[in-house]
Structures are given as C-alpha cells and as structure tokens.
N, C-alpha and C positions, 0 to 999 in steps of 0.2 A: 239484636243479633239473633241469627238464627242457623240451626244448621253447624255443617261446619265454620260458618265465620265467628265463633265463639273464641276466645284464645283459649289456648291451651297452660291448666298451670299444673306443675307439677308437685303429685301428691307429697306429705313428706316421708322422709326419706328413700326419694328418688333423688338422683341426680340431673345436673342441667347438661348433661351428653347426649347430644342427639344421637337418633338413629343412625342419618347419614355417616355420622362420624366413626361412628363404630364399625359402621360397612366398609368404611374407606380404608380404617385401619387392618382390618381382616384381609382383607385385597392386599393391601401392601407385606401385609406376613406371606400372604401366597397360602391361607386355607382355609379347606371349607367351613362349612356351617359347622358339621360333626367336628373336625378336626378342632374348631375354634372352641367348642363346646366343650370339648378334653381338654385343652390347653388352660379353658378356665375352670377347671374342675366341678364342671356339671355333667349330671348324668347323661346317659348315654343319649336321651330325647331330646337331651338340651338344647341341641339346636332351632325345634321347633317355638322356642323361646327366643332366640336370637333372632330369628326370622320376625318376629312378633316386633321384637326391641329394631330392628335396625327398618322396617317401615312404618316406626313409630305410633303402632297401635296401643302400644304398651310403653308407660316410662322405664327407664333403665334405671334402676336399683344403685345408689352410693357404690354400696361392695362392688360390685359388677363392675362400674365406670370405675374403679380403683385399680382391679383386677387386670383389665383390660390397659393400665396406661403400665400397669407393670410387666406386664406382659411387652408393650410396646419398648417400652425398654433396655427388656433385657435382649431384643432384637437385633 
C-alpha cells in the first residue's frame, strides 16, 4: 500500500466518529462551525478544529464524539 491507500487506524483515545457524521449532525442542529464550537465548549478558534475533524484530517477525540451526541440530544 501506498499513499493514501493505507487504512486509516485510529489513534487511542480517538473515537470511531467519522467526519462525515459530525458534519451531518451540525447541519441538522442548523450551526455553524463557530457556533458548533460554543455549543461544544471549545474555544473561540475551535472551529478551525472542527473543520480539521469533519474532513477527516484529524481523528475526533472520545470526549468530543460524546460531547457532540449530547449535544445531539438534547436537540
């Protein structure tokens, strides 16, 4: 394998939350990146971390994927 055809494994403690899924669910709340970022009590930049998380450059964090279904939720 080379390249991106390598699988992807996730470090520990990341969670198995995709990207996608986190986008999808942020859409369905109806807010932005910033907004999502407040909502999950990251700093004010935090969304440039979401952005990261939700095209999957970066694994999403346990707490986060927690955060984020509590969030969903309480919806």
């Amino acid at each position: 394998m080379k390249g991106n055809d390598a699988p992807y494994l996730h470090p520990v403690g990341s969670s198995s939350m995709a990207g996608h899924e986190m986008w999808k669910m942020r859409k369905q709340l109806g807010l932005t990146g910033r907004e999502f970022a407040r909502a999950l009590g990251m700093s004010p930049n935090g969304y440039k971390r979401i952005r990261e998380w939700e095209a999957g450059r970066r694994p999403i964090p346990r707490s986060m994927a927690a955060r984020v279904h509590r969030l969903e939720a309480m919806a």
